[in-house]
matplotlib code that plots the C-alpha trace (Angstrom):
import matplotlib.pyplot as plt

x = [-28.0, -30.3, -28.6, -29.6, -27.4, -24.8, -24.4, -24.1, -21.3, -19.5, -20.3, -18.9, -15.6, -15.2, -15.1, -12.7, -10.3, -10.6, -10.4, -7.3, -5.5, -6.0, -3.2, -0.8, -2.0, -1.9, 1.2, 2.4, 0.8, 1.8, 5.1, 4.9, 3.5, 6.4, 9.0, 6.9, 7.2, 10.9, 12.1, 10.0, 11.6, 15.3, 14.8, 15.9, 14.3, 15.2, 13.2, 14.5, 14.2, 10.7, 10.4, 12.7, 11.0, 7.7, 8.6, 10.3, 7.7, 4.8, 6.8, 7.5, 3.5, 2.6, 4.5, 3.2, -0.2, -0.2, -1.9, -4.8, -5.0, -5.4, -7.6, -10.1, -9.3, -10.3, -13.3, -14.4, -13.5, -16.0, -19.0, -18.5, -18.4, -21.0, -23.4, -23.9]
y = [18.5, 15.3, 12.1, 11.0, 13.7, 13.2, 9.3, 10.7, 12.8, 10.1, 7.9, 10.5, 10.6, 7.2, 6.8, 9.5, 8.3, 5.1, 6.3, 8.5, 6.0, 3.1, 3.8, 3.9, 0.7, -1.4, 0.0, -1.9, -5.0, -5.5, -4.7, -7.3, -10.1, -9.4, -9.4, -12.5, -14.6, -13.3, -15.0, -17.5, -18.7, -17.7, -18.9, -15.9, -15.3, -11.2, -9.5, -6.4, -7.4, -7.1, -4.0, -1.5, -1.7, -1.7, 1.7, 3.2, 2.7, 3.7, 6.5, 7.5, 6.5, 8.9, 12.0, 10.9, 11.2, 14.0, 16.7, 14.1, 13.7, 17.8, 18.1, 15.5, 16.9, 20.5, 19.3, 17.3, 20.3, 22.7, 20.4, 20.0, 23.4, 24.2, 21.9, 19.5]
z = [16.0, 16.2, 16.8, 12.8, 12.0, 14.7, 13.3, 9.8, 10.8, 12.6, 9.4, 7.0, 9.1, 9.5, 5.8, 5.4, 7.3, 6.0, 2.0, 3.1, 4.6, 2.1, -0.3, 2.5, 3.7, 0.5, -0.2, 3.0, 2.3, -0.8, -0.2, 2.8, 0.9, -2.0, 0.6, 2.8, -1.1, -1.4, 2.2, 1.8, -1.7, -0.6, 3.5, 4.4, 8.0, 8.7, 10.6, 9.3, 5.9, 6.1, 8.4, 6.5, 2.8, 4.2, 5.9, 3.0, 0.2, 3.0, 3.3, -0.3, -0.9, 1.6, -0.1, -3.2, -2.2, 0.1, -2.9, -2.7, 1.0, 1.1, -1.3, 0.4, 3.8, 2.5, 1.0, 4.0, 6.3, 4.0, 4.3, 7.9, 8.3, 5.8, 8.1, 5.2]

ax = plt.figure().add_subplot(projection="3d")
ax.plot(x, y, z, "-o")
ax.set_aspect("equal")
plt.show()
């Protein structure tokens, strides 16, 4: 393996990882900024109020996109082991 191809690799992974986790992420951001405007407009300073939706819609966003996350983990996994 040449270091041009090494670098690809480590490229291709890179953008994996970052594809697969993007709709987890969003998901917690927007649900923090909706729940940053909602104690912002009530002054309602929970700490917890912030912490426990985020959590529950990453985690129902994260089962709803597992089928997706296999499928591009599987077809990632054949091309590395393919060699291409």
């Amino acid at each position: 393996m040449t270091l041009d191809q090494a670098i690809q690799v480590v490229r291709e992974s890179l953008t994996v990882m970052l594809v697969l986790s993007g709709p987890i992420l969003v998901a917690g951001l927007v649900i923090g900024m909706v729940v940053s405007v909602l104690q912002a407009v009530t002054q309602v300073q929970e700490q917890t109020l912030s912490f426990v939706p985020k959590i529950i819609g990453m985690a129902i966003v994260a089962i709803l996109v597992v089928p997706w996350v296999a499928t591009q983990m599987i077809a990632f996994a054949q091309r590395m082991f393919a060699g291409g």
